[in-house]
N, C-alpha and C positions, 0 to 999 in steps of 0.2 A: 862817522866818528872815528877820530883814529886810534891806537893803543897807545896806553900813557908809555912815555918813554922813561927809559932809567932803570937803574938797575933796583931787583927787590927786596937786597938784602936791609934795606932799612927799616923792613918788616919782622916784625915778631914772629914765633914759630905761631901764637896764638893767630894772629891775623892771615897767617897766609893758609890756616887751618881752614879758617874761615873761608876764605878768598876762594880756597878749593870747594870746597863744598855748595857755598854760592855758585861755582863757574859749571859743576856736576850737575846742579838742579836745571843750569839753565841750558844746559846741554839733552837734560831728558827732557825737553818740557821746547826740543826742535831747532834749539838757534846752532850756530857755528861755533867751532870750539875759540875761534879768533874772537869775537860778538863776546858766548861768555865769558869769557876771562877779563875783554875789557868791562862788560857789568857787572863781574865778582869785584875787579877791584875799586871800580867808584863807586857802588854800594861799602866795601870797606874803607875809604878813606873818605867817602861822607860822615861815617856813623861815629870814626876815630880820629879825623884829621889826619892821615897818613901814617907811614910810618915810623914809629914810637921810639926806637932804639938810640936816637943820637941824644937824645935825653929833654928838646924840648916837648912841652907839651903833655909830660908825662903829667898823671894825679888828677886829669879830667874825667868827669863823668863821661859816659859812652853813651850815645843817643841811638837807639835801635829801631829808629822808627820807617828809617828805610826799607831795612826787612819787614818789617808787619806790613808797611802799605805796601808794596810789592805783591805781597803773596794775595794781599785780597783785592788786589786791581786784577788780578787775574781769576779770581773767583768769583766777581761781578760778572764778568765780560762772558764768563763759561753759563754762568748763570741765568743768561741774560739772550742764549742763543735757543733755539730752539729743539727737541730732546732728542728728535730724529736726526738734528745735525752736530750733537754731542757726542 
C-alpha cells in the first residue's frame, strides 16, 4: 500500500490531531512509523471524507466507526490467542 500523496494542509488542525494520535497508537501497538501514518490517515478520511478546509463537504455527519471496529478487531484476535502466548 503506498502513502496517500499530496500535500496535508487540506487538513483541519482537528483532523491531523487526530491522524497523530491514530498513527502514535499504531506505532505502539508494532507497525512502522511509514505503515502508521498511512493507517492514521485512511482511518481519517474514511470517517471524514478528507480534508475539510476547501469548503466542500463541510456540515456532514462524522462516521466513527472505523475507529471503534479497529480497536476491537484487535481485541478478538488478542483474545482469541492463547494466555501463555499473550
Amino acid at each position: 500500500m503506498a502513502q496517500a500523496r499530496g500535500s496535508k494542509r487540506s487538513y483541519t488542525s482537528k483532523q491531523r490531531r487526530r491522524a497523530s494520535k491514530i498513527e502514535k497508537s499504531g506505532e505502539a501497538r508494532g507497525m512502522s512509523s511509514s505503515r502508521a501514518k498511512q493507517m492514521a490517515y485512511a482511518t481519517v478520511n474514511k470517517e471524514e471524507g478528507g480534508g475539510k478546509k476547501s469548503g466542500s463537504g463541510r456540515g456532514k455527519k462524522v462516521n466513527r466507526s472505523a475507529s471503534s471496529r479497529g480497536g476491537s478487531k484487535g481485541g478478538r484476535k488478542t483474545a482469541s490467542r492463547r494466555s501463555s502466548k499473550k
